[in-house]
N, C-alpha and C positions, 0 to 999 in steps of 0.2 A: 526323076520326077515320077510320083505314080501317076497313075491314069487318073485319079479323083481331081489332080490338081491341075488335069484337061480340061474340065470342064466347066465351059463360062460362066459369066458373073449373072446370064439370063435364069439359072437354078434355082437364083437368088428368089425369084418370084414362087416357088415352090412354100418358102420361107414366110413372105412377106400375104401370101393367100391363106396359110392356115392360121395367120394371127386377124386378118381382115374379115375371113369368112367364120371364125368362131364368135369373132366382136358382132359379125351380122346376126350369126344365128341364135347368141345370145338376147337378143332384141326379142327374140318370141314371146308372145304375152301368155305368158301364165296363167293367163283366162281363154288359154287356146282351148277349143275345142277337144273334150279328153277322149282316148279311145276308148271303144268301145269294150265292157267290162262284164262279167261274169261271178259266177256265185265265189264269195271267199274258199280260199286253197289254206290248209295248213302246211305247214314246212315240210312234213315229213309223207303227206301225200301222195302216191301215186300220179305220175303225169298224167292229164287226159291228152286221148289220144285224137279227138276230132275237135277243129277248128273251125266255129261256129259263125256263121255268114255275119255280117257287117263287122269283124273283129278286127281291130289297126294296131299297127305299131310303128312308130316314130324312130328311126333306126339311123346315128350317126353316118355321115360319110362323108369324112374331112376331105377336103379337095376334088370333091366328086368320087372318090376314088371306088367303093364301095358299092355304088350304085352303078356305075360305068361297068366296073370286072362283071354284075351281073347279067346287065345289058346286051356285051359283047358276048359273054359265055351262051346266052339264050335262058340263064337259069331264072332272071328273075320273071320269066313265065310261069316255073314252078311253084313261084310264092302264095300258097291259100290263103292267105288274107288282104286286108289294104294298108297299103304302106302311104299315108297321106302328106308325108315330108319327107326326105336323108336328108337334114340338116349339116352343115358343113361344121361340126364341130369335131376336133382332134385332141387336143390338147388335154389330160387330164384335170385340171382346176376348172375349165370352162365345162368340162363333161359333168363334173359334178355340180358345179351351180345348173348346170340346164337340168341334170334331174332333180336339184330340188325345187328349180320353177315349174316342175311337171310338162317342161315342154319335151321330154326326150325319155325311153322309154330301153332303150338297146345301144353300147356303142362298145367300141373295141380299143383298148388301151393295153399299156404294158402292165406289170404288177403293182406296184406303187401306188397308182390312185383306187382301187378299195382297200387300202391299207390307208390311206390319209383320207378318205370319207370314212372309215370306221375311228379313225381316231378322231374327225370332227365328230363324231356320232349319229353318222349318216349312214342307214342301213342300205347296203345295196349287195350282190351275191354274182361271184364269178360261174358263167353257165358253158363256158368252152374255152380249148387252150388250146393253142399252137404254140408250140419249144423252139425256140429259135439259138441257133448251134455257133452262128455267127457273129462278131460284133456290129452293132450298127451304130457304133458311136465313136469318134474318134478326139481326141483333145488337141485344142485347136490353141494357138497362144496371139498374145498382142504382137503389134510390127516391132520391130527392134526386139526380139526374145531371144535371150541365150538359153533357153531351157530345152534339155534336151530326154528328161526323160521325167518320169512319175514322182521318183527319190528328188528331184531337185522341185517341186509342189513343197518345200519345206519354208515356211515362212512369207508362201506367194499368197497371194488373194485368188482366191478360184470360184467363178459363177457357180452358184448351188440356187438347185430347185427344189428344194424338200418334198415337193408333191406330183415328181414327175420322174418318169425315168432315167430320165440324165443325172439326177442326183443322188441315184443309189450305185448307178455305174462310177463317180465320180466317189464317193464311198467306200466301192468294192476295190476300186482301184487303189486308193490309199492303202486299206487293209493288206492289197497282197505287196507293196510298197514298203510295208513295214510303220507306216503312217497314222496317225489319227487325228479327229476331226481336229481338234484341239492344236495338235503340230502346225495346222495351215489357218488361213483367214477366209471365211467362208463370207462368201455374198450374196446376202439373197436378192433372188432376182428370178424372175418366170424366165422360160426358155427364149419366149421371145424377145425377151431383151438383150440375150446373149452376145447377138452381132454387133452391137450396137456399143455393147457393152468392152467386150473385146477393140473396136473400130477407136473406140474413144480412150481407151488404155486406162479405163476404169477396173477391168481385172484383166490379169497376167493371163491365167487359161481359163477355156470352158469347154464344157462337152458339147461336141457338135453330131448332127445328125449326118449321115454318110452324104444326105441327099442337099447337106446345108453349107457342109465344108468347102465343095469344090469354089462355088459363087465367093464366098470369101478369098479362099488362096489367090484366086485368079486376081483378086483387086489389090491383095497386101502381098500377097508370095514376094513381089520384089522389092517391098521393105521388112523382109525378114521374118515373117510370120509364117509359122511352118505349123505340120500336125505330129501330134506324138500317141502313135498307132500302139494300143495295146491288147489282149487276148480275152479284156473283160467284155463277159457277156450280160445282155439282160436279155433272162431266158426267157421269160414269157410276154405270150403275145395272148390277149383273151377279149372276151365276150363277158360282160358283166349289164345288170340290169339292177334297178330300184327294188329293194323287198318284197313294196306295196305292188310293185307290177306283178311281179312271180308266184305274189300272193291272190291274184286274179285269175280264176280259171280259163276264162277265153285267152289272155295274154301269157298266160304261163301255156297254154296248148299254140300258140303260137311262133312262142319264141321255141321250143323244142320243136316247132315243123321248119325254123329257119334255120337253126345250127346246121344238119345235113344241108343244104344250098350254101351258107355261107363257106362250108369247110372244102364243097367242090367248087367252091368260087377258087380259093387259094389255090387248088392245083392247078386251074387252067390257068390261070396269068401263069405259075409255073412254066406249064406245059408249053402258054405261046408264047416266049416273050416277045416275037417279032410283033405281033399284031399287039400287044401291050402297050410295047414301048411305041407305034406309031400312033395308036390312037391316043395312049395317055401320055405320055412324055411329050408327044411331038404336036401332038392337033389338041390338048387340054392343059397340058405346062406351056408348051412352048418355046421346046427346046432341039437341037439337033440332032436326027437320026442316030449321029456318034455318041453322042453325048449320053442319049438314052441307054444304048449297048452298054455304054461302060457304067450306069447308075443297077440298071438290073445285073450286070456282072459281078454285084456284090448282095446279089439277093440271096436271102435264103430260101432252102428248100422246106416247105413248108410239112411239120412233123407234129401232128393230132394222136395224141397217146390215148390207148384206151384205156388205160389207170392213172388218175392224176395225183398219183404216191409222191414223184419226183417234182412236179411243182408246187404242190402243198410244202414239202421239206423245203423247196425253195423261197415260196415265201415266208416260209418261218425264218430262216435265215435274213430273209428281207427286214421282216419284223423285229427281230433281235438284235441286226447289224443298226438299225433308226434308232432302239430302244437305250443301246449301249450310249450313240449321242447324244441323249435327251432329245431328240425329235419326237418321238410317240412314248406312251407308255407299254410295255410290255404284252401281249394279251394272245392265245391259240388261233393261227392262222387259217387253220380247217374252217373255223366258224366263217371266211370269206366264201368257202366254194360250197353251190350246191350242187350235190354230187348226184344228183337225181337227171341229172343232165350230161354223169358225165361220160356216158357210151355213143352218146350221137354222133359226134361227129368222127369219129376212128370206124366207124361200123360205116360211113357213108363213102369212105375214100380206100383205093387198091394199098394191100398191106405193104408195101416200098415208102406209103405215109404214115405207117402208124407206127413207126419203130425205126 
């Protein structure tokens, strides 16, 4: 039994708060008060370098999380500006609707979602990366499953999220499988439906999150539901923002004074995980001392490139591998990142993170 499959079905809640607290923070009225704005920026401008008093920005932080690493670390001291919300939004589909109701201004997702806002035609621009070297997805199958590996996904029904990480892991995984989209019966369904969805043996497998699996096994593991662990990664982890915001003087000199704070946020959870995992695992999940040890023992080490050559190529691959299913149309992946941003955060953190 691995360790993921220790740990109880209270993780569950991990799960069940980032679908409650994006449905909350969706509720924001679009006639919210907007941050404070500055003279138009063209794309290829020079950052400003000073952060002009009353300047805000509205900055995700699904499950507290975001806001809490700050807190603990001492860094969100550092913040020059006013942060007037961390909305608890996570999830890529809900991050995009909130920036098109302009309630949200900064949030941190895998690669995926500004690749499916650009191809709704939703202009928004990745401003920091962190490479993530590890899986943090595993495939999880319905109770009573004899499948026992990725080549046997040939003619099953598999949870697909086309606008979210899970479903380009689920993607990648076929391909190296030998698979295509077309081989299998694809479901759409948002992530959160997954559990639910698996529970009721509406599909065979779906991608689960490291931090979603264990809450499942613990409830099905003894009718037969097991996970099928493989080496696909979704390498990036970023910082993306709305056009219109970046195109804001005061909020574009903003969001480059948070990328350094955000990127020394990720080493100190790092660096502590005992005080992490007690205060956020154990005093804001609500989970076991144990339990927590063994959820950060699948963390990665957090890796701020100061050339984003390797996840540009990456997401073109992302973009190509959609493109080839009829998911998106085709189109140069560089135009997601603005690169004007992209030294901050590897210049902020000791060279053991930048490489």
């Amino acid at each position: 039994m691995s360790p993921l499959q220790d740990v109880s079905a209270q993780n569950r809640r991990i799960f069940l708060r980032t679908l409650l607290g994006a449905g909350a923070a969706l509720g924001l009225s679009a006639c919210a008060s907007a941050a404070a704005s500055g003279p138009a920026l063209s794309a290829d401008a020079a950052l400003p370098t000073e952060v002009p008093s009353g300047t805000s920005l509205r900055i995700a932080s699904a499950l507290g999380s975001q806001q809490l690493q700050l807190q603990l670390s001492g860094l969100i001291g550092q913040i020059p500006f006013d942060v007037p919300s961390w909305p608890n939004i996570g999830a890529g589909p809900d991050v995009i609707n909130a920036f098109r109701a302009n309630s949200l201004d900064l949030a941190n997702n895998a690669g995926i979602p500004p690749i499916q806002a650009h191809f709704q035609g939703y202009d928004a621009r990745i401003v920091a990366i962190n490479l993530t070297r590890k899986p943090t997805y595993l495939f999880a199958t319905k109770p009573h499953s004899d499948i026992r590996s990725v080549a046997q996904f040939a003619g099953k029904k598999l949870a697909f999220s086309q606008g979210q990480a899970q479903g380009v892991v689920l993607l990648r995984a076929l391909r190296q499988a030998g698979l295509k989209s077309s081989d299998v019966q694809l479901v759409p369904l948002t992530s959160n439906q997954f559990l639910t969805a698996l529970q009721a043996g509406q599909v065979d497998i779906a991608p689960l999150g490291i931090s979603q699996a264990p809450a499942y096994l613990n409830q099905y593991g003894a009718d037969g539901a097991h996970t099928i662990p493989t080496d696909v990664v979704d390498l990036l982890s970023l910082l993306w923002a709305p056009a219109g915001v970046l195109a804001d003087s005061h909020r574009a000199a903003a969001i480059a004074a948070f990328i350094p704070i955000w990127a020394k946020g990720l080493v100190w959870v790092y660096e502590n995980p005992a005080a992490w995992e007690q205060e956020y695992y154990v005093k804001s999940q609500k989970i076991s001392a144990e339990q927590a040890r063994q959820v950060t023992a699948l963390s990665n080490k957090p890796l701020l490139p100061p050339s984003w050559d390797e996840a540009i190529a990456w997401e073109q691959q992302t973009v190509d591998l959609l493109a080839e299913g009829g998911f998106v149309k085709s189109f140069k992946a560089d135009t997601l990142f603005d690169r004007r941003f992209e030294h901050l955060a590897a210049a902020a953190v000791p060279a053991e993170y930048r490489s």
